[in-house]
C-alpha positions in Angstrom: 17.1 -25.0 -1.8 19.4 -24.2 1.2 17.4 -22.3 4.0 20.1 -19.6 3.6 20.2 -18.8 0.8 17.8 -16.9 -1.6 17.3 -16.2 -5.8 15.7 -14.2 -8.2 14.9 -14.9 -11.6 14.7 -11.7 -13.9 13.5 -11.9 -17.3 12.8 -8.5 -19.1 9.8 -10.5 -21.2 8.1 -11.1 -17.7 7.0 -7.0 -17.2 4.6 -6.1 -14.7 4.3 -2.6 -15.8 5.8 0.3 -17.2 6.7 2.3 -14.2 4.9 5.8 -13.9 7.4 8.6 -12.4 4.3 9.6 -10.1 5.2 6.6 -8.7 7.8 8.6 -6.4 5.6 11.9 -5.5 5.3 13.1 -2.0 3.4 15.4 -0.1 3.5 18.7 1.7 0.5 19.7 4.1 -0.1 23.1 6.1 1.0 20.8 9.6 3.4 21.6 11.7 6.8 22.6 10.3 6.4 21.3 6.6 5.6 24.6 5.2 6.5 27.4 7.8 10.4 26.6 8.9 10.2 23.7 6.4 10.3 24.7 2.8 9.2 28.5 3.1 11.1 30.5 5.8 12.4 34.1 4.8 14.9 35.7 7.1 16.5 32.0 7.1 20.6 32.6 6.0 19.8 29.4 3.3 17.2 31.3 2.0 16.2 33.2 -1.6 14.5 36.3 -2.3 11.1 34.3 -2.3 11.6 32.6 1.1 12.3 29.3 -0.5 15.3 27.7 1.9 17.8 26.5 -0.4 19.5 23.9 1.6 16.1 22.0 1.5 15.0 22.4 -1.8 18.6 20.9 -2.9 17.8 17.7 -0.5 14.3 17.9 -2.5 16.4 17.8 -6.0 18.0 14.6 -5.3 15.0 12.6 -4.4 14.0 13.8 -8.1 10.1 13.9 -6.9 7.8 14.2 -9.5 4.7 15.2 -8.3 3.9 16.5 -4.7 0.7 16.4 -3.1 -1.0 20.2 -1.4 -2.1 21.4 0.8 -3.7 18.2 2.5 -4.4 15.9 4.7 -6.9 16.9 6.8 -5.9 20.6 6.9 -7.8 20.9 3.0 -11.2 19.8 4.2 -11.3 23.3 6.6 -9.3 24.9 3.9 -10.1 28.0 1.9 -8.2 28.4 -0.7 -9.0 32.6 -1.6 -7.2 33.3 1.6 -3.8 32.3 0.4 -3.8 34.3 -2.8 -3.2 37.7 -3.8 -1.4 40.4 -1.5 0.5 38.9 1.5 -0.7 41.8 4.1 -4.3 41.2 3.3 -4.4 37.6 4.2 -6.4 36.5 6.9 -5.2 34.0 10.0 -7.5 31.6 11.0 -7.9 29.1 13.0 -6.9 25.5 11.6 -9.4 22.7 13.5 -7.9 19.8 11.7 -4.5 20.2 13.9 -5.5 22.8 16.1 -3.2 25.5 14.8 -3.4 29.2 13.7 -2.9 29.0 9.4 -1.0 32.8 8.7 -2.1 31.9 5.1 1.4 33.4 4.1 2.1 30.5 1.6 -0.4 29.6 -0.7 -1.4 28.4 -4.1 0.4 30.3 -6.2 3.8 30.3 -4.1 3.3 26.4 -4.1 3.0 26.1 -7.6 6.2 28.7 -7.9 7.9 26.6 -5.6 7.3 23.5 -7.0 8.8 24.0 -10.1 11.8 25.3 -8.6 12.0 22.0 -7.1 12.1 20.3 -10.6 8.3 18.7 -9.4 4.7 18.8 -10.5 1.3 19.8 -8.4 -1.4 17.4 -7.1 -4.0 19.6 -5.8 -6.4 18.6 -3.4 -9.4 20.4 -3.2 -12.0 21.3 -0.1 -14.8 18.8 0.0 -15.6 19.0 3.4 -16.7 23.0 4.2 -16.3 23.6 0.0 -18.4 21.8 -2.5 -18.9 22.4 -6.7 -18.8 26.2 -6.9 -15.2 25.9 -5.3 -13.9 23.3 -7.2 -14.8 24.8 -10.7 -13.9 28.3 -9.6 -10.3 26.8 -8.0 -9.5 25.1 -11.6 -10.9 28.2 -13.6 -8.5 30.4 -11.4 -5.1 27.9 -11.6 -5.4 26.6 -15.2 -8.0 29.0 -17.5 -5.8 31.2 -19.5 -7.6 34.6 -19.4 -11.2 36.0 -20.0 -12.8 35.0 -17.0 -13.4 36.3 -13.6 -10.9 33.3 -11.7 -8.3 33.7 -14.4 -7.9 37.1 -14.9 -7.6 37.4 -10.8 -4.7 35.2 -11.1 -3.4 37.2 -13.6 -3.7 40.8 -11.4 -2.0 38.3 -8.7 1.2 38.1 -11.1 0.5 34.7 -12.8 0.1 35.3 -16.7 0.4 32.1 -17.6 -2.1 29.3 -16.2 -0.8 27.1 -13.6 -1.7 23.8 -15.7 -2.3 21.2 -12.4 -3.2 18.5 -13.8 -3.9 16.4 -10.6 -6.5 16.9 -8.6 -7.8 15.1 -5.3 -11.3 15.4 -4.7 -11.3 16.1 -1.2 -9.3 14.1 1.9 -9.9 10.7 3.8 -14.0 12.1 4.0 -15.2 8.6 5.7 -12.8 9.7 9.2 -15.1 11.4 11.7 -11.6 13.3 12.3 -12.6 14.9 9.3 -14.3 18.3 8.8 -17.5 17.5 7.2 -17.2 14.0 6.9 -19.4 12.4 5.2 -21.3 9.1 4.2 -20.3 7.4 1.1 -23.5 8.3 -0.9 -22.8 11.9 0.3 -19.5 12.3 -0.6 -20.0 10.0 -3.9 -22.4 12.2 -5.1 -20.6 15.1 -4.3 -17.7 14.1 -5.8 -19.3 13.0 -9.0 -20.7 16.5 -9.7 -17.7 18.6 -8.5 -15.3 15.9 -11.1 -18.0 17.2 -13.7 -17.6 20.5 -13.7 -14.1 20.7 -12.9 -13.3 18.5 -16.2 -15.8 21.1 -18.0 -13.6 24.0 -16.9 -10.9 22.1 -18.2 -11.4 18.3 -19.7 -7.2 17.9 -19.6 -7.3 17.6 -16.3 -7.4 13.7 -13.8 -9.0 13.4 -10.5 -8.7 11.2 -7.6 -11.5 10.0 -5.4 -11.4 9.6 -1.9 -10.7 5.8 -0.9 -11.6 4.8 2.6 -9.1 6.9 5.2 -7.6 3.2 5.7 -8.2 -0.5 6.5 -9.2 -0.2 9.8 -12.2 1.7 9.2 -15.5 -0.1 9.3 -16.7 1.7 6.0 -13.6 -0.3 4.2 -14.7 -1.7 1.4 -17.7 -0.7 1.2 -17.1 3.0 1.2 -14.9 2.1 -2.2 -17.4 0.6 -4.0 -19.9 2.8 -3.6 -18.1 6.1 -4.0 -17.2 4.3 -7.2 -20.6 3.8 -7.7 -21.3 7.6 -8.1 -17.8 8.2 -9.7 -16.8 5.6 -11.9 -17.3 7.9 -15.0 -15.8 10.9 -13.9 -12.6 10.0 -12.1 -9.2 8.5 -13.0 -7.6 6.7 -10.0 -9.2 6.1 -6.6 -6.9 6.9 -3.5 -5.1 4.6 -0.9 -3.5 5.5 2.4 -1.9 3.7 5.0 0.6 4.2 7.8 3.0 1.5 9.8 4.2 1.9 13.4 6.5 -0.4 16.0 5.1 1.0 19.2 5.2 -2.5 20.6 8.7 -2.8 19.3 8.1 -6.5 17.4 10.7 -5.5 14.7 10.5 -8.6 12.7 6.6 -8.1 12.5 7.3 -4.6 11.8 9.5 -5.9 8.7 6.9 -7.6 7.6 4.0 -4.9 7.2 4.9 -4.4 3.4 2.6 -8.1 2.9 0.1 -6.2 4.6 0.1 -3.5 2.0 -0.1 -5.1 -0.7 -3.2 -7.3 0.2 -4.5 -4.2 0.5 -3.8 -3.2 -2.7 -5.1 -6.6 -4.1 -8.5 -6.2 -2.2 -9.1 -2.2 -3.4 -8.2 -3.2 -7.2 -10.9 -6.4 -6.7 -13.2 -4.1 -5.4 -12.2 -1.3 -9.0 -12.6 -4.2 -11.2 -16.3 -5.6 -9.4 -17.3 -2.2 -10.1 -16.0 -2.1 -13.8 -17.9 -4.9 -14.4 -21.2 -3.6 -12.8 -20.6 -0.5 -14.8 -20.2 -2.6 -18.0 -17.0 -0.3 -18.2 -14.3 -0.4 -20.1 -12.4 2.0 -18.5 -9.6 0.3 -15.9 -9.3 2.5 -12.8 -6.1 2.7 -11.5 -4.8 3.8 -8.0 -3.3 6.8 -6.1 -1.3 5.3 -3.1 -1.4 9.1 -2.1 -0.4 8.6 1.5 2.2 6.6 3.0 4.6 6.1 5.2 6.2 5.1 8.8 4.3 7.1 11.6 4.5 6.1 15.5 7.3 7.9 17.0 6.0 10.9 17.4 2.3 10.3 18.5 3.2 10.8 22.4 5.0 14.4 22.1 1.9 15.5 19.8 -0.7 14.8 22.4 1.2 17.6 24.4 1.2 20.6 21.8 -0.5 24.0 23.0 -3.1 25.0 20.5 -3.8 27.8 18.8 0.4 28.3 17.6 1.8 29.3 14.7 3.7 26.0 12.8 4.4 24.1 16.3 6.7 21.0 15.9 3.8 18.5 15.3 4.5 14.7 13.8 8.0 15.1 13.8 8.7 11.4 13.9 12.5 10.9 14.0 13.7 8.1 11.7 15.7 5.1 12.3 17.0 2.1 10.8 14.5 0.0 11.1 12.3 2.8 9.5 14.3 2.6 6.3 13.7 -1.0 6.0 10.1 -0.8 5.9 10.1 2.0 3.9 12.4 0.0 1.5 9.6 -3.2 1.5 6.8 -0.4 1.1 8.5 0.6 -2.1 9.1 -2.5 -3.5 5.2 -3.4 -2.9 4.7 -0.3 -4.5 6.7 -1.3 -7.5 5.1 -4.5 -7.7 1.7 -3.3 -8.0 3.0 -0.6 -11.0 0.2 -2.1 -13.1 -2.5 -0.5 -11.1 -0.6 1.7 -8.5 0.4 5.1 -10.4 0.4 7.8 -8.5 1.6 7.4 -4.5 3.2 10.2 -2.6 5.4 9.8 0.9 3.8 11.4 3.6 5.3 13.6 4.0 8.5 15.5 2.3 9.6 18.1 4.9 9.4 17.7 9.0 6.0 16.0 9.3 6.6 12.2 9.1 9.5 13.0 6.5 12.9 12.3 4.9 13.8 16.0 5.2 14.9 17.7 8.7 15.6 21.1 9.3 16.1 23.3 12.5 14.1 27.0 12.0 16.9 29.2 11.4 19.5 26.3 11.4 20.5 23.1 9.1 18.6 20.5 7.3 19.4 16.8 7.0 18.5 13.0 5.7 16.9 11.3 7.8 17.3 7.3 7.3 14.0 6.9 5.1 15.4 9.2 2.3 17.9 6.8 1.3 15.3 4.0 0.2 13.3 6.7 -1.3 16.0 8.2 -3.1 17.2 5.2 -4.4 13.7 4.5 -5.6 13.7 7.3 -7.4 16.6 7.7 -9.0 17.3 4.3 -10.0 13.7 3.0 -10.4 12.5 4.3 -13.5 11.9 2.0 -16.4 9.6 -1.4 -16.7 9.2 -2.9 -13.1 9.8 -7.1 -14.2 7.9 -10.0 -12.2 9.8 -10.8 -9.5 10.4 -15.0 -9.4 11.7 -15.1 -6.2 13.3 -18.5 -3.5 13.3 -17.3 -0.3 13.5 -18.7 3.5 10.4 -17.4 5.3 9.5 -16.8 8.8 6.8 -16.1 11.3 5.2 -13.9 13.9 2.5 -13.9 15.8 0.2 -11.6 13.5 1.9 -12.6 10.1 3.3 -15.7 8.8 5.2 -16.7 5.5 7.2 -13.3 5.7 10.0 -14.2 3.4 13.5 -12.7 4.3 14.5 -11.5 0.7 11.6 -8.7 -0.5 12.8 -7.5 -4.2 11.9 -6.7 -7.5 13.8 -5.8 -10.7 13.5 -2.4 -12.6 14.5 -2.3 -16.4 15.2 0.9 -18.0 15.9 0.1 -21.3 17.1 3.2 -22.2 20.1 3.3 -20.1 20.9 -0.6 -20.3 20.6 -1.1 -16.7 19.1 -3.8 -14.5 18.6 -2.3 -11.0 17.6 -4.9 -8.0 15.9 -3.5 -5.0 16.2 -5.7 -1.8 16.0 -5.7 1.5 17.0 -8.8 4.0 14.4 -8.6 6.7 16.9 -11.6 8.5 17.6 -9.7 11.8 20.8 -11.6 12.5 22.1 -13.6 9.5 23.2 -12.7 6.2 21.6 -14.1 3.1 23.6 -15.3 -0.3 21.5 -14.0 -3.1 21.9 -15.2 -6.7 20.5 -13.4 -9.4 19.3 -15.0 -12.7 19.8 -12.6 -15.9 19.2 -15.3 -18.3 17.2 -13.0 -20.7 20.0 -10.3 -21.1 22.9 -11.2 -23.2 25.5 -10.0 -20.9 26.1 -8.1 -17.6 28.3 -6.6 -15.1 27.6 -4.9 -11.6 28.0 -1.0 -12.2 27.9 -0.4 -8.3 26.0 -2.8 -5.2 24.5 0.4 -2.8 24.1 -1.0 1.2 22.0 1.0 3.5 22.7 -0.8 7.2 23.7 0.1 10.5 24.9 -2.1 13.9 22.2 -0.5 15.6 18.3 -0.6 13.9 17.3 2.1 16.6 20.1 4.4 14.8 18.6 7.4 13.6 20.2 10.6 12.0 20.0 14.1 13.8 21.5 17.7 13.5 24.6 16.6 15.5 24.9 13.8 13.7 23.2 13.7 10.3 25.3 11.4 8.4 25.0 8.2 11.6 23.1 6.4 9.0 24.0 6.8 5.3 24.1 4.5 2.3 28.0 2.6 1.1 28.7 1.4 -2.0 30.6 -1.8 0.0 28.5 -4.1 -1.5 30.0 -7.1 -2.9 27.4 -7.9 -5.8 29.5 -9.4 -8.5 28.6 -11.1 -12.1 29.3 -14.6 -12.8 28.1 -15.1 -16.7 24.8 -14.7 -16.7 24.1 -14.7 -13.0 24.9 -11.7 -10.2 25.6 -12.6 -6.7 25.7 -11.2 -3.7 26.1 -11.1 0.2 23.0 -9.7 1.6 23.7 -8.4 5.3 21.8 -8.4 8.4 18.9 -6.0 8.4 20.2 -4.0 5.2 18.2 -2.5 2.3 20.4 -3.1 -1.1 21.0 -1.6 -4.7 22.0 -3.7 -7.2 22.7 -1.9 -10.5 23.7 -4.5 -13.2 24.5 -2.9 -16.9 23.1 -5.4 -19.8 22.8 -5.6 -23.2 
């Protein structure tokens, strides 16, 4: 095989998984601007009679996110949840310690539950695990999801909520191995806590699926240990176990940078291992699958963060501004994602609105794309279906921290349904373009509906108020269908759509 050149071989026999939409869920915490000036501001000209701005929930439609993650992150573990329900002028300010902030508790469970379903998503509630423990998780479920009869639910109902919320996700608390954490604990600790808070939580309502906490990343020295013994205390009570992790350049290695996504999904490999020893110990025959609940690009905006004056309402905290090279990875994140469907079902992007997100907005002015939407929306929207094993020819490369980094990452997503083959793939090739040729030899025909290209001259390029549209997506791609095979000219640095129709 040419060192140029790269192929895929797709065959819809070869399935992975059936994708699940949670897949493509995000996340919205009480930090910085997410909530206040991000997707709640009255008295903003873009904004309804609830204080929902309009301009970012339509940005929110087309990423079509399915589930979204609330209200933390670390922010939950101080969290009390009674003070952001019932009437707005009797709520109580306090002081948040996670990020060092005043919370006006003006926004609050039932307002995100409203105003997730104006944005065409479903809840994943994380509860308080760290100040909080079982009477608060059973009375938070009673209250959201009990129809009437009871002390919790009929209190929602004098709060103007007839009908039960219905969440059915729940986190059992946040990253609660990180001594940044408000009562953090040990993994026996917080196993057993989180064992006896799932069981009454599913006796309030047995509909309902938890999440336990996973170590708060790979770098911790309780990883994997903390997993398997958490799982120890859980494995019968809980339905995925959670996953975060977070990329940066700071050192501004951008091929290394590219190549982060391997990194991810030996992580992946190594938690699933570490489900499976424990299924076996257990003599279960339950499969525990995985909530990839936090994820994301997050470096730019550490230095300006150390500088915030404590104590203020929503300050502009973790508003990392995206650029090129940002997509990129979040393009190879996604596709690791997607290759890991079979366990992976839940994951959110942290986060949706101004903290580490796709979403900008100005308080009292516009709201944009940044360049890691594009990837994500793409995802989203064209990534539903059966995610196929991706037999893939590549030219690889090396850095100092990772070798065998191939310059094609892709899969395949089949959705039957439509007739549509869609290929995901980015070149991580800095300077050259690579010829890609596609294999469709299991599909009777096919022909390129459209060949998206995300890609810009510059990598540091990054989309702002002045200039929101710098970086966008164009359908210039020249993809084309040769019988049974689809090539195509992959550019530089560039993150690709290929949507083939097949019968």
């Amino acid at each position: 095989m040419s060192s140029h050149k790269a192929s895929l071989i797709v065959d819809k026999d070869f399935v992975i998984s059936q994708i699940d939409d949670r897949l493509y869920g995000s996340f919205i915490e009480h930090l910085g601007r997410a909530v206040y000036g991000g997707i709640y501001e009255p008295g903003h000209p873009q904004a309804d009679e609830q204080g929902y701005r309009k301009d970012v929930l339509d940005l929110i439609r087309q990423l079509r996110v399915p589930i979204i993650r609330y209200p933390g992150g670390n922010f939950v573990s101080g969290y009390d949840w009674k003070d952001g329900i019932g009437p707005k002028d009797q709520r109580p300010s306090r002081l948040e310690l996670a990020w060092r902030t005043v919370e006006p508790n003006q926004f609050g469970l039932n307002e995100f539950v409203d105003w997730a379903r104006v944005a065409g998503s479903s809840v994943m509630w994380a509860i308080n695990l760290g100040t909080h423990g079982v009477d608060e998780a059973r009375n938070i479920v009673e209250y959201a999801n009990h129809p009437s009869g009871s002390y919790w639910s009929d209190m929602r109902i004098g709060h103007g909520f007839k009908e039960p919320h219905g969440i059915k996700t729940w986190c059992l608390g946040n990253e609660m191995d990180g001594p940044w954490q408000i009562g953090a604990k040990t993994a026996t600790e917080y196993g057993r806590l989180a064992a006896e808070s799932a069981k009454v939580m599913k006796w309030v309502d047995p509909s309902i699926e938890l999440v336990a906490c996973g170590s708060s990343g790979k770098f911790m020295a309780t990883y994997p240990e903390w997993e398997a013994t958490v799982l120890d205390h859980t494995y019968d009570h809980v339905d995925y176990l959670s996953l975060h992790t977070y990329y940066g350049n700071a050192d501004n290695d951008t091929a290394t940078f590219l190549g982060r996504s391997l990194e991810m999904e030996d992580f992946i490999r190594s938690i699933v291992a570490t489900c499976d020893y424990m299924k076996a110990k257990k003599r279960s025959k339950k499969k525990m699958q995985l909530s990839f609940d936090e994820w994301n690009v997050w470096f730019h905006s550490n230095d300006a963060d150390k500088k915030i004056d404590p104590w203020q309402i929503a300050p502009p905290q973790l508003e990392d501004v995206y650029t090129m090279e940002d997509a990129l990875v979040v393009g190879c994140m996604l596709i690791a994602l997607l290759k890991n469907a079979d366990r992976v079902k839940v994951a959110c992007l942290a986060q949706l609105v101004n903290v580490i997100a796709p979403i900008m907005t100005e308080n009292g002015g516009a709201a944009w794309a940044q360049t890691i939407y594009y990837p994500y929306m793409h995802a989203s929207v064209f990534g539903r279906g059966q995610a196929l094993v991706p037999l893939v020819q590549s030219p690889k490369y090396d850095t100092k921290e990772i070798t065998d980094i191939p310059y094609l990452e892709t899969i395949a997503v089949y959705n039957e349904e439509a007739g549509e083959v869609t290929i995901f793939a980015v070149n991580r090739d800095l300077d050259n373009a690579l010829p890609l040729d596609v294999d469709l030899r299991s599909f009777r025909s096919c022909e390129v509906i459209s060949h998206l290209v995300l890609e810009s001259g510059d990598l540091k390029a990054a989309n702002t108020a002045a200039r929101p549209d710098r970086v966008k997506p164009h359908e210039g791609g020249n993809a084309a269908a040769d019988g049974f095979t689809v090539r195509a000219q992959l550019n530089r640095a560039s993150w690709n759509v290929i949507r083939v129709r097949v019968n």
